[in-house]
Backbone of each chain as nested JSON, in Angstrom:
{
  "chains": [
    {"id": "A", "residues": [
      {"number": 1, "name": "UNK", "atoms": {"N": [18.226, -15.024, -33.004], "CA": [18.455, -14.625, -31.623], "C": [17.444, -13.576, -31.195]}},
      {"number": 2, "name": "UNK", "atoms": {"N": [17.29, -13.527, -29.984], "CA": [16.246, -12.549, -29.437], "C": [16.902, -11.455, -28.662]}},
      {"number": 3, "name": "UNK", "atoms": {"N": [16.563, -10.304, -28.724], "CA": [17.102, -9.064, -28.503], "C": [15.96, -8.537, -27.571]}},
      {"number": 4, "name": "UNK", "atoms": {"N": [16.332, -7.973, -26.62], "CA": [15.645, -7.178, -25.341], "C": [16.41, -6.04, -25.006]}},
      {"number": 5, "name": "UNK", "atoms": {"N": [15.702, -5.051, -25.545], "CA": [16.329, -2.971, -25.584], "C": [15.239, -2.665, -24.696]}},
      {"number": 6, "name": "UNK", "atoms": {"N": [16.015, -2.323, -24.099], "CA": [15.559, -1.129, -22.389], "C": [15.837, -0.013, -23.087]}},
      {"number": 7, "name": "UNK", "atoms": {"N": [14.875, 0.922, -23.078], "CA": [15.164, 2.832, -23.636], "C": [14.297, 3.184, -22.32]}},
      {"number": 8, "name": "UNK", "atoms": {"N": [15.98, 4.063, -21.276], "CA": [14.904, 4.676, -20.625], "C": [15.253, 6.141, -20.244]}},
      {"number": 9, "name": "UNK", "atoms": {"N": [14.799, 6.883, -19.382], "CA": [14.943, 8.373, -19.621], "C": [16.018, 8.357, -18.856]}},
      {"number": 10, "name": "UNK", "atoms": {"N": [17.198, 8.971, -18.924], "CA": [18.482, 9.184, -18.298], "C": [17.962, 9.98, -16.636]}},
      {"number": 11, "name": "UNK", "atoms": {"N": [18.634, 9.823, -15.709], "CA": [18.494, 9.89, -14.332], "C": [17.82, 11.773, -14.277]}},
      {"number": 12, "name": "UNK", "atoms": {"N": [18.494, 12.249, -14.836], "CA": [18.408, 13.51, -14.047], "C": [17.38, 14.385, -15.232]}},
      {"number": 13, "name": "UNK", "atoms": {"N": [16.469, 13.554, -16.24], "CA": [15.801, 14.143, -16.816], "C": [14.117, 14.395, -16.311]}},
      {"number": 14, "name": "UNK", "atoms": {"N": [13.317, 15.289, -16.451], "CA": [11.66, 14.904, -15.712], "C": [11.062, 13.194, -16.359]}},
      {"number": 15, "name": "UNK", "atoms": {"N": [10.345, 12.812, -15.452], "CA": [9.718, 12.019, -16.151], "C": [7.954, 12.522, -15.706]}},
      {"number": 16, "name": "UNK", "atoms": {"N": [7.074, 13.139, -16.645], "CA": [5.5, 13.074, -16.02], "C": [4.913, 12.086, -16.245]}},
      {"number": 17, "name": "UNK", "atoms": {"N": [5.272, 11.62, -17.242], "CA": [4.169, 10.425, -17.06], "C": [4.993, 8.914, -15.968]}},
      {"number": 18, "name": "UNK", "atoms": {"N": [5.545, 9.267, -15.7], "CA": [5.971, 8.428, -14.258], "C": [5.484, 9.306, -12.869]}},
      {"number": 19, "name": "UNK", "atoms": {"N": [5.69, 10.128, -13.426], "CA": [4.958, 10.818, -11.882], "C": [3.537, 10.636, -11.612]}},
      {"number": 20, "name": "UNK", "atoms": {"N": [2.724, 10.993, -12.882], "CA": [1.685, 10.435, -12.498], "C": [1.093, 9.259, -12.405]}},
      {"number": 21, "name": "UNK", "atoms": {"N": [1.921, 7.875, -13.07], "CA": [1.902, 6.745, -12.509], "C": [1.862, 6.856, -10.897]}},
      {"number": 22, "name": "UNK", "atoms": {"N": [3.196, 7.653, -10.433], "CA": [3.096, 7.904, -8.993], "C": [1.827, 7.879, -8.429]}},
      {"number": 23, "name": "UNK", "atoms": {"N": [1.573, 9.12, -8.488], "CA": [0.293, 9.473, -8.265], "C": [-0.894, 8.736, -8.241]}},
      {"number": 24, "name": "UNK", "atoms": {"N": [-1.324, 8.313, -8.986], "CA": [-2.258, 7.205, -9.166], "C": [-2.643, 6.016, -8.51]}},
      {"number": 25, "name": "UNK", "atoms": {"N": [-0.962, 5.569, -8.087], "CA": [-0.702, 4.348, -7.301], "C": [-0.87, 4.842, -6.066]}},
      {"number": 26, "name": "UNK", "atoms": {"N": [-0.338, 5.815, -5.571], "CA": [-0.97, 6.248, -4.223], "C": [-2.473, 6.477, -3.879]}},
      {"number": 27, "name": "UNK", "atoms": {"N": [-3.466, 7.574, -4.945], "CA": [-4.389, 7.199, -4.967], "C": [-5.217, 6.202, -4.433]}},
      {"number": 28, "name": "UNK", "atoms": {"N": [-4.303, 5.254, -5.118], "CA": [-5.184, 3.233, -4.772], "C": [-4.747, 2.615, -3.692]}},
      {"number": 29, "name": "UNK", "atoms": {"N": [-3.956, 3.697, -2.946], "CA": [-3.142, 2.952, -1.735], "C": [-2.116, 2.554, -1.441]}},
      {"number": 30, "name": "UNK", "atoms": {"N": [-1.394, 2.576, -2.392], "CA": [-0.162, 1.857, -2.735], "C": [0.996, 3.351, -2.068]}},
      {"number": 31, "name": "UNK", "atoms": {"N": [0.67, 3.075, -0.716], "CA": [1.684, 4.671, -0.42], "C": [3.301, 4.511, -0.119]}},
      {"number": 32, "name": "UNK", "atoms": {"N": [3.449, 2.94, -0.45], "CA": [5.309, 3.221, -0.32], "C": [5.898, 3.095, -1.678]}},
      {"number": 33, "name": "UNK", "atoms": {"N": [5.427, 3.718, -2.698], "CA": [6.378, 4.085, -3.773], "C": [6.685, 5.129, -3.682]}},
      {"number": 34, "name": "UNK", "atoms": {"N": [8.042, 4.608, -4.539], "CA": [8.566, 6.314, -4.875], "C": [9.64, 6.215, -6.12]}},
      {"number": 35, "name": "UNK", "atoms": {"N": [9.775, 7.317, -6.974], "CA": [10.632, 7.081, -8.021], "C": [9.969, 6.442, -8.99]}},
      {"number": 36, "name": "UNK", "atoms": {"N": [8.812, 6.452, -9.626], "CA": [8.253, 5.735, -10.791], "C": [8.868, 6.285, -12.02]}},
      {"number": 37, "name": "UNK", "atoms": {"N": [9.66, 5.564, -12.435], "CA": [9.836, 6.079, -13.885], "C": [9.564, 4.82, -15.19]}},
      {"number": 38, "name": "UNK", "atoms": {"N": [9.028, 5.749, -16.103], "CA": [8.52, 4.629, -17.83], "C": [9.293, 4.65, -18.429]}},
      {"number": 39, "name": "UNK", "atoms": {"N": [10.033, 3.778, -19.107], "CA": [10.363, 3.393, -20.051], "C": [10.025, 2.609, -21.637]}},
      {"number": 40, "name": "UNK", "atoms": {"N": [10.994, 2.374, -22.376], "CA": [10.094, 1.194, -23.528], "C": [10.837, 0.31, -23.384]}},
      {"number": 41, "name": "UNK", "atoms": {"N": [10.642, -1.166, -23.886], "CA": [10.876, -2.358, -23.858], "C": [10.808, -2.91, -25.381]}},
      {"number": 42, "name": "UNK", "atoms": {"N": [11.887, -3.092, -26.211], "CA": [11.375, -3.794, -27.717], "C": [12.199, -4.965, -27.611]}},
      {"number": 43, "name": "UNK", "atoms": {"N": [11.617, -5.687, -27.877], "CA": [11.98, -7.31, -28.601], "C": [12.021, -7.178, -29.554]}},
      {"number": 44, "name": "UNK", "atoms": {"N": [13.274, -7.836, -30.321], "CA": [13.083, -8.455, -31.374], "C": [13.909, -9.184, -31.975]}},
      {"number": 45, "name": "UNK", "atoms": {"N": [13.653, -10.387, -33.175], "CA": [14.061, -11.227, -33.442], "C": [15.451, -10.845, -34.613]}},
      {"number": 46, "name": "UNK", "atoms": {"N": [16.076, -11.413, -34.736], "CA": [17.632, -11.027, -35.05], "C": [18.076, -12.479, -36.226]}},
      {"number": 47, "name": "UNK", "atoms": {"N": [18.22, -12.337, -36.877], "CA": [18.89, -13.144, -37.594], "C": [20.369, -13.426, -37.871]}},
      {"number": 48, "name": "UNK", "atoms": {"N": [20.807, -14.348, -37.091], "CA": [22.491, -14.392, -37.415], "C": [22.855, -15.549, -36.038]}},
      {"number": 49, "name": "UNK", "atoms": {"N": [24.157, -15.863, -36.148], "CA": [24.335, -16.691, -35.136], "C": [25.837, -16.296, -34.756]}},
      {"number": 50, "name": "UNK", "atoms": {"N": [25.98, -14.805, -34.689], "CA": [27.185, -14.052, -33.889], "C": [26.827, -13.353, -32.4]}},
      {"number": 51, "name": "UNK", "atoms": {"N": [26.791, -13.337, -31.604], "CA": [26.212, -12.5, -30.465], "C": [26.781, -11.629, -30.553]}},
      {"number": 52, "name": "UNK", "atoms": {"N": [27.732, -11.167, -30.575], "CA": [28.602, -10.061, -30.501], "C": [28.235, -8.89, -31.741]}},
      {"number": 53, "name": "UNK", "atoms": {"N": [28.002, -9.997, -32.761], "CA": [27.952, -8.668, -34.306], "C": [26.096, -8.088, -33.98]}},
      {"number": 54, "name": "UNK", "atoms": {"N": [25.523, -9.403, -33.292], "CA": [23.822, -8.655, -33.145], "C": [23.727, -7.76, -32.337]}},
      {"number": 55, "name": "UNK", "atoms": {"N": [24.702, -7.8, -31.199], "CA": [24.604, -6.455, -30.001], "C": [25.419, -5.362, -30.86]}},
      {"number": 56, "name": "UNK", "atoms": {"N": [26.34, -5.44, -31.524], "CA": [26.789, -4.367, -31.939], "C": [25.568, -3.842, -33.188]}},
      {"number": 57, "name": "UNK", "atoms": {"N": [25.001, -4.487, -33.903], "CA": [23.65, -3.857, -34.448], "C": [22.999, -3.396, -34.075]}},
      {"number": 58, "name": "UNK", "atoms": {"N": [22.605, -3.904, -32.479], "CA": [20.874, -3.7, -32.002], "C": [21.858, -2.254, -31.343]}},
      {"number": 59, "name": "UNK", "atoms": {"N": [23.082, -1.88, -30.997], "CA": [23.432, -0.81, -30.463], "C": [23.384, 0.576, -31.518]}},
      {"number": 60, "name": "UNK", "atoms": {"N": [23.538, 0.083, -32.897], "CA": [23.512, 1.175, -34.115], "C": [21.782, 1.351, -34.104]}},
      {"number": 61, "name": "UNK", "atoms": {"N": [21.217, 0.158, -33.948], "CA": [19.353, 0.361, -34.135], "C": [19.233, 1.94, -33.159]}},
      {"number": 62, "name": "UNK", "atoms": {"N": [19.847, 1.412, -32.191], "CA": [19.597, 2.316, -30.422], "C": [19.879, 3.461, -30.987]}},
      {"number": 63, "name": "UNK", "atoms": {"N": [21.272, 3.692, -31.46], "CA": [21.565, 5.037, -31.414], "C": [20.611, 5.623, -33.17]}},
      {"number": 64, "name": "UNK", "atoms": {"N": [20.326, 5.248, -34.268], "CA": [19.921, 5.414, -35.265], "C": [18.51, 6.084, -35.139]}},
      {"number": 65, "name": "UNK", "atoms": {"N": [17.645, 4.979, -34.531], "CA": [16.23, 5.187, -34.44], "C": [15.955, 5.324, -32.923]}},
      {"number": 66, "name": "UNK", "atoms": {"N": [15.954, 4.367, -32.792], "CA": [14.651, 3.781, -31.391], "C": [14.944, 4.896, -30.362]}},
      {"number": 67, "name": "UNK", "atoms": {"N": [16.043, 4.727, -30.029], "CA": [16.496, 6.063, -28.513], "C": [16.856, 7.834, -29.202]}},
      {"number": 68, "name": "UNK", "atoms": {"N": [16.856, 8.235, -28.018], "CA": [16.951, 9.578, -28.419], "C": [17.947, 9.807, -27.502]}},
      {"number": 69, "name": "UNK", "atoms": {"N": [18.973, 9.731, -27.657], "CA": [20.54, 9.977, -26.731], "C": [20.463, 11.033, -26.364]}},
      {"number": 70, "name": "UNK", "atoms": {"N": [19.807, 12.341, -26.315], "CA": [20.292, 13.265, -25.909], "C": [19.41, 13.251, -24.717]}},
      {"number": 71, "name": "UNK", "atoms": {"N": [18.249, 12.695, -24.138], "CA": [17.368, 12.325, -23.175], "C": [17.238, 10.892, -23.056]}},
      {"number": 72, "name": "UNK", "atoms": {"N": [17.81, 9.836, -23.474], "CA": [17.384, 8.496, -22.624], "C": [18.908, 7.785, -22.917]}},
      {"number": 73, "name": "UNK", "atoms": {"N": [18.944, 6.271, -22.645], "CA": [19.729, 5.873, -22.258], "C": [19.38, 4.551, -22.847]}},
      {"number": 74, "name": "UNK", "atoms": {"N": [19.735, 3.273, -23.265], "CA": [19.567, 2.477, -23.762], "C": [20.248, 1.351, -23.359]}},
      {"number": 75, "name": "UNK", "atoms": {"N": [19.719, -0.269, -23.187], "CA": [20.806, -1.221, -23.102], "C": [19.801, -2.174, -23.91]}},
      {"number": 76, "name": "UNK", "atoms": {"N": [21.047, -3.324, -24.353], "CA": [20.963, -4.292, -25.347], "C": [21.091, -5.7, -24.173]}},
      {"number": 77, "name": "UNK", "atoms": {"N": [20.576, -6.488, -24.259], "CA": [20.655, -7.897, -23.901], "C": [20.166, -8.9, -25.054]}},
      {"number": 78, "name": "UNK", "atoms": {"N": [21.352, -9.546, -25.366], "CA": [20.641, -11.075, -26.293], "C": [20.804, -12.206, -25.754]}},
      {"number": 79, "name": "UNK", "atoms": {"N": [19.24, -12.64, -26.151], "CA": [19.41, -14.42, -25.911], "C": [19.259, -15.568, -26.913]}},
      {"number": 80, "name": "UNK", "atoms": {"N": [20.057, -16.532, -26.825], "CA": [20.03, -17.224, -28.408], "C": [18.978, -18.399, -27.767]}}
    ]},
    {"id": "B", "residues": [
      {"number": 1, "name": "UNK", "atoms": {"N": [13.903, -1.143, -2.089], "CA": [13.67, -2.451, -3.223], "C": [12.956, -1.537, -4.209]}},
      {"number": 2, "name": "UNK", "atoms": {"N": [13.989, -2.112, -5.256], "CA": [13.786, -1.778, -6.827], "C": [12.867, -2.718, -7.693]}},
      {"number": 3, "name": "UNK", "atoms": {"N": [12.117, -1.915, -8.131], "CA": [10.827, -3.012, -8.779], "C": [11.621, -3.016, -10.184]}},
      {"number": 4, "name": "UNK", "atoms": {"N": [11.009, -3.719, -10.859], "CA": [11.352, -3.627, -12.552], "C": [9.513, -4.27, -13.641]}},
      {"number": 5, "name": "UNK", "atoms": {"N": [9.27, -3.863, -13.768], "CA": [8.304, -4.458, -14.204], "C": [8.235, -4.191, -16.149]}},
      {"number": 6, "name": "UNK", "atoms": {"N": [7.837, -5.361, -16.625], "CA": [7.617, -5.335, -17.834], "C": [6.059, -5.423, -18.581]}},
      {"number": 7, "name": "UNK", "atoms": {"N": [5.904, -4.492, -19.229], "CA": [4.548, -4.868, -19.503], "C": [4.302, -4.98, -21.531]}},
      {"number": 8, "name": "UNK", "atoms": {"N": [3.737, -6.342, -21.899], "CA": [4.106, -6.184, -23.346], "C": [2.681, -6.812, -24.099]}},
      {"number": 9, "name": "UNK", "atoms": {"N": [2.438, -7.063, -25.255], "CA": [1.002, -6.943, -25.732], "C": [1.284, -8.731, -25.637]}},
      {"number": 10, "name": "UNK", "atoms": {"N": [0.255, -9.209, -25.404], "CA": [0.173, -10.761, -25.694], "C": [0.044, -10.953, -27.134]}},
      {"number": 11, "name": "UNK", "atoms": {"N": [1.392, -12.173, -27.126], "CA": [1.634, -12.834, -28.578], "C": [0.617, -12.64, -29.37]}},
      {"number": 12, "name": "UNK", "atoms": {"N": [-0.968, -12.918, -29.574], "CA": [-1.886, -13.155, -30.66], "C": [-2.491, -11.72, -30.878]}},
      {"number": 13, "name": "UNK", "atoms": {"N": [-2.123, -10.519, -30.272], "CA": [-2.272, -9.1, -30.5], "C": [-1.599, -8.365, -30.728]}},
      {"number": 14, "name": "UNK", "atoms": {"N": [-2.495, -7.923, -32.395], "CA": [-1.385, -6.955, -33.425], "C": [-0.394, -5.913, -32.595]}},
      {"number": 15, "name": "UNK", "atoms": {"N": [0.782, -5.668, -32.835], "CA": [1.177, -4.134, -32.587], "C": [1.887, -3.544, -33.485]}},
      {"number": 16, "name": "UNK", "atoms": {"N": [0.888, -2.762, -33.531], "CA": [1.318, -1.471, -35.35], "C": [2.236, -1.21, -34.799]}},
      {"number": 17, "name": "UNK", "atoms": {"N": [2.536, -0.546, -33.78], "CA": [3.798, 0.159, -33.416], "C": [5.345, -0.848, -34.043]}},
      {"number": 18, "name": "UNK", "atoms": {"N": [4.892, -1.744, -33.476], "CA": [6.283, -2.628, -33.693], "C": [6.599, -2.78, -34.843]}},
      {"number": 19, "name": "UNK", "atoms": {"N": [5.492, -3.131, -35.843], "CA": [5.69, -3.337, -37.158], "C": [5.851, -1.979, -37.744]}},
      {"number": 20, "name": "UNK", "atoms": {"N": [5.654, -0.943, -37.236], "CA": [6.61, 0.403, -37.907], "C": [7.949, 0.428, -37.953]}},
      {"number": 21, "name": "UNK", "atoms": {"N": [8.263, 0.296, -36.458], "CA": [9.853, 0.102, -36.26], "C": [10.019, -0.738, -37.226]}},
      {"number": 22, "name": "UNK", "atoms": {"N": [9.103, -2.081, -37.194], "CA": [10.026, -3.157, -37.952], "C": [10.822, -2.501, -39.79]}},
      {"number": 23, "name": "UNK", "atoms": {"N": [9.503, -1.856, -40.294], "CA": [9.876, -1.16, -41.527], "C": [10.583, 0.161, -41.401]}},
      {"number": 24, "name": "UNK", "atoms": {"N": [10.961, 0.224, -40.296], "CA": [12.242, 1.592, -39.852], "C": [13.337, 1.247, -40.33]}},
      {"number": 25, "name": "UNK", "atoms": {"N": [13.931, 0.378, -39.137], "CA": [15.009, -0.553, -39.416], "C": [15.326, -1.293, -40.436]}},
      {"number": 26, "name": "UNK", "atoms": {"N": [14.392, -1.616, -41.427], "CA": [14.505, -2.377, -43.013], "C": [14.886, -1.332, -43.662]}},
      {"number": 27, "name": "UNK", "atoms": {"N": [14.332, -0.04, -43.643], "CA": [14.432, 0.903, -44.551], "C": [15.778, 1.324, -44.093]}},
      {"number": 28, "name": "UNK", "atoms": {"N": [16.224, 1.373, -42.73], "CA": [17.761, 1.813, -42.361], "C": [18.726, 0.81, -43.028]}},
      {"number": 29, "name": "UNK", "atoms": {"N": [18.322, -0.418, -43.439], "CA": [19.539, -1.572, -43.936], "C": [19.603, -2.347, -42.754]}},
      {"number": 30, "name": "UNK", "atoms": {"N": [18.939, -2.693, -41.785], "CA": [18.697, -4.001, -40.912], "C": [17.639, -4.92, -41.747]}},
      {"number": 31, "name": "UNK", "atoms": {"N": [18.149, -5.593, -42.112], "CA": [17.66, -6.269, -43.446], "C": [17.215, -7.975, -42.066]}},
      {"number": 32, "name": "UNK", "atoms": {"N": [17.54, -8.271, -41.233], "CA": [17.567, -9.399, -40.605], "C": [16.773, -9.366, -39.739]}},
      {"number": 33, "name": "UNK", "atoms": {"N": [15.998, -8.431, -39.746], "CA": [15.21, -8.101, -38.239], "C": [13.947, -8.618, -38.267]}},
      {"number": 34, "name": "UNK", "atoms": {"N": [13.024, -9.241, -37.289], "CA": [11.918, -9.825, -37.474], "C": [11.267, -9.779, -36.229]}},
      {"number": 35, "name": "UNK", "atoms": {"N": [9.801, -9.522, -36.138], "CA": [8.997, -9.749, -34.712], "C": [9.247, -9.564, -34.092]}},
      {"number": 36, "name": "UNK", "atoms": {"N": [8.986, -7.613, -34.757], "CA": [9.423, -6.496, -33.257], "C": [8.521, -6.242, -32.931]}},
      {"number": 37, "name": "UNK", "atoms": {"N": [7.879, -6.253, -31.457], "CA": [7.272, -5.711, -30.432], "C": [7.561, -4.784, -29.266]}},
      {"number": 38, "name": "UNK", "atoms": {"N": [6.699, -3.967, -29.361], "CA": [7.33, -2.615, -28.375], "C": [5.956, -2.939, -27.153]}},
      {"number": 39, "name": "UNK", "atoms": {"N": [7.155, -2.909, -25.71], "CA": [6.335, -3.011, -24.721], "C": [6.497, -1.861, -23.672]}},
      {"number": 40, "name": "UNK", "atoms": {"N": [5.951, -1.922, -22.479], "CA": [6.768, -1.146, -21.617], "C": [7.477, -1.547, -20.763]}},
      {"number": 41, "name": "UNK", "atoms": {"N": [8.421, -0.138, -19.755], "CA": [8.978, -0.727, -19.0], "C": [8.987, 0.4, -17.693]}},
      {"number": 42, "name": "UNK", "atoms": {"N": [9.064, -0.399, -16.621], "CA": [7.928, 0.493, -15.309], "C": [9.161, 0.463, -14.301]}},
      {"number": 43, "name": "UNK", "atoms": {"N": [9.739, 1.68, -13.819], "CA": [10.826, 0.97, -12.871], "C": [10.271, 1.363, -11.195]}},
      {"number": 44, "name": "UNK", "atoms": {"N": [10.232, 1.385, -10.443], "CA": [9.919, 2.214, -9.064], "C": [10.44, 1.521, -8.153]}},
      {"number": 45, "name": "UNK", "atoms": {"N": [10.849, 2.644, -6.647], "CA": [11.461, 1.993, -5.649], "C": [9.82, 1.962, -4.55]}},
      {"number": 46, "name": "UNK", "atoms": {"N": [10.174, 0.632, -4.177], "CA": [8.786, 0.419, -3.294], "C": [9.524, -0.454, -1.666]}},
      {"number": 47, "name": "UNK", "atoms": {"N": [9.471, 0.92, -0.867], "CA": [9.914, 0.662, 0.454], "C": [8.947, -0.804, 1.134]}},
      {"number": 48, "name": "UNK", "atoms": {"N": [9.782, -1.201, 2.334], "CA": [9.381, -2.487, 2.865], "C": [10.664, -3.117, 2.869]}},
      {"number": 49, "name": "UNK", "atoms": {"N": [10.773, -4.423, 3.145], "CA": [11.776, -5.515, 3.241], "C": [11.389, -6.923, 3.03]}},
      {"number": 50, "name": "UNK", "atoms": {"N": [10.167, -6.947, 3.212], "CA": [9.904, -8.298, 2.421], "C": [9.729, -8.455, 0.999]}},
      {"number": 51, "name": "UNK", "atoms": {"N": [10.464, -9.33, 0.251], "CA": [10.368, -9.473, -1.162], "C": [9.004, -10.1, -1.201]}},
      {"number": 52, "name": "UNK", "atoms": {"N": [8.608, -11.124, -0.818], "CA": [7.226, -11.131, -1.37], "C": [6.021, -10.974, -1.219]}},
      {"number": 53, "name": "UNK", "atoms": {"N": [5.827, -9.836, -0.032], "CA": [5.22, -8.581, -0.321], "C": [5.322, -7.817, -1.326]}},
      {"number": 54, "name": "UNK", "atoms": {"N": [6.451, -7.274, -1.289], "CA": [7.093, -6.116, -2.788], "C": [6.04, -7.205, -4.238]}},
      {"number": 55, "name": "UNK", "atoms": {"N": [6.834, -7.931, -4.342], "CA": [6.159, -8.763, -5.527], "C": [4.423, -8.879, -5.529]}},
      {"number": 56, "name": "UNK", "atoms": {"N": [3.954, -9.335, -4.511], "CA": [2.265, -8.952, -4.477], "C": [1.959, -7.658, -4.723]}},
      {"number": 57, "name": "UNK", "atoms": {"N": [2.422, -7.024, -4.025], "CA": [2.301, -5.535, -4.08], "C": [2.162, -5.266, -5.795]}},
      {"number": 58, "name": "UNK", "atoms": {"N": [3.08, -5.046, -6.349], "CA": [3.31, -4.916, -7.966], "C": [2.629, -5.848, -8.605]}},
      {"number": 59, "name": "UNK", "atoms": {"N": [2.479, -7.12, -8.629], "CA": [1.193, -7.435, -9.349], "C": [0.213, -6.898, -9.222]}},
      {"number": 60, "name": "UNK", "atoms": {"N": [-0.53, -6.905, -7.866], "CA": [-1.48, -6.295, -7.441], "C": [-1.485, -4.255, -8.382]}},
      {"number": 61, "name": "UNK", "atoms": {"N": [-0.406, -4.069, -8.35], "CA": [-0.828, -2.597, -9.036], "C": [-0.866, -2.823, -10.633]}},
      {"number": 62, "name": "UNK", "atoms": {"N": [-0.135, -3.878, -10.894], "CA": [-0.215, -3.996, -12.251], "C": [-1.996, -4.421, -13.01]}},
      {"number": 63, "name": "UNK", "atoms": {"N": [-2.291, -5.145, -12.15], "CA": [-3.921, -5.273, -12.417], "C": [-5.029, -4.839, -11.921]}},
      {"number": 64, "name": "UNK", "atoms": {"N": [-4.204, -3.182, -11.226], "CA": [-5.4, -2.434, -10.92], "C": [-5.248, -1.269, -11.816]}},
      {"number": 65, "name": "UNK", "atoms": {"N": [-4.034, -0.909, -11.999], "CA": [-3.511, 0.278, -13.18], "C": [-2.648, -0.24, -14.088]}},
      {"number": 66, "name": "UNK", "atoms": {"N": [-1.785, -0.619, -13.738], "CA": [-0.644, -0.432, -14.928], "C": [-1.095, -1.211, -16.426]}},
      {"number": 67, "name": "UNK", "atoms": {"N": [-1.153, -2.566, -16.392], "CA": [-1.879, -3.645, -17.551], "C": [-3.023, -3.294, -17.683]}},
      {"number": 68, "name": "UNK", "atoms": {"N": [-3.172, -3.739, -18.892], "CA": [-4.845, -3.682, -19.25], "C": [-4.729, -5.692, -19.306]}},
      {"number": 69, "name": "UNK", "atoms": {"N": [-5.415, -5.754, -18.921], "CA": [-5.06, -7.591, -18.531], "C": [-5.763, -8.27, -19.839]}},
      {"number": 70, "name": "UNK", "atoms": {"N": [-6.629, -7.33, -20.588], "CA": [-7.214, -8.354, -21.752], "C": [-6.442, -8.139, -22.827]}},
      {"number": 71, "name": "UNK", "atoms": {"N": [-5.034, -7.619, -22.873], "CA": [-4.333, -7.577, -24.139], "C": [-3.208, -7.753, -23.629]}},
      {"number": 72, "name": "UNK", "atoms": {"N": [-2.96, -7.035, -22.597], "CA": [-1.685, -7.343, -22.419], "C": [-0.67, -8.35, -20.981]}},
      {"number": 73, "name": "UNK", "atoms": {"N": [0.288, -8.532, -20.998], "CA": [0.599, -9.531, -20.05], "C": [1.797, -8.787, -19.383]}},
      {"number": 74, "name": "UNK", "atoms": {"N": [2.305, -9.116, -18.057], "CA": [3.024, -8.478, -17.03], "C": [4.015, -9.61, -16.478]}},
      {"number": 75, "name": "UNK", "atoms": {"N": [5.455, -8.813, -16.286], "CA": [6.132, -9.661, -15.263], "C": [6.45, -8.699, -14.457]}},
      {"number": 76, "name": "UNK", "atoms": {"N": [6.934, -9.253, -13.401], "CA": [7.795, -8.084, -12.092], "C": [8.899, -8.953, -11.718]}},
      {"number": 77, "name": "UNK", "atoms": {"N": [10.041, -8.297, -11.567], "CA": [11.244, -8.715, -10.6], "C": [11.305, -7.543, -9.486]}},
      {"number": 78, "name": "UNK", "atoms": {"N": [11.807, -8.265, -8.681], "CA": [12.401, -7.489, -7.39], "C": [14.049, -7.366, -7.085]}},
      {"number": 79, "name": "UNK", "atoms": {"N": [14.492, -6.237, -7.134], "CA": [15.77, -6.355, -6.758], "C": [15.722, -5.055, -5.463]}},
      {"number": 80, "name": "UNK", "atoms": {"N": [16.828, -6.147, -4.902], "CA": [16.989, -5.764, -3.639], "C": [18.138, -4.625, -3.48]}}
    ]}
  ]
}
């Protein structure tokens, strides 16, 4: 199964390097953004044919390694 | 309108990064995990009302800043 984790910075934390994405994009013209924020994106491949037991893994991955809970926020989507 | 954009390395280009995680998660006891890739993820609100404007728009920034177009590959959704 394939796994798609969104880690992104929780609402009310800074983001700079989204701001200066901001920035940049205006620069080039692009003057109706607003709110740029980065995140990460991991795929990955999952072995098993439970959906339920792989989201409850890829949620221990989240909280174990990949995210940092005390500044971001995380979601799990699988597709078989 | 809420952009979402994904940006991730094209299939036939290495990413060390991923294959760290990948030996993260092995070494944590995710023993099942395979062909992890870490991409990004771009969120911004981009005023207007036409969706496919919004959508040109964000490609269009994705291949003037955001992608590097010879490694890596881009999608955008629009939500309204």
């Amino acid at each position: 199964m394939l796994a798609k984790i969104h880690i992104t910075l929780k609402k009310d934390v800074l983001d700079p390097q989204g701001s200066v994405i901001a920035n940049s994009l205006k620069s080039l013209g692009f003057d109706n953004v607003r709110d740029v924020r980065q995140g990460k994106f991991i795929e990955l491949e999952i072995e098993g044919k439970d959906r339920d037991t792989a989201t409850k893994q890829c949620n221990e991955m989240c909280e174990k390694l990949l995210a940092n809970l005390v500044i971001e926020d995380y979601s799990v989507e699988i597709e078989s």
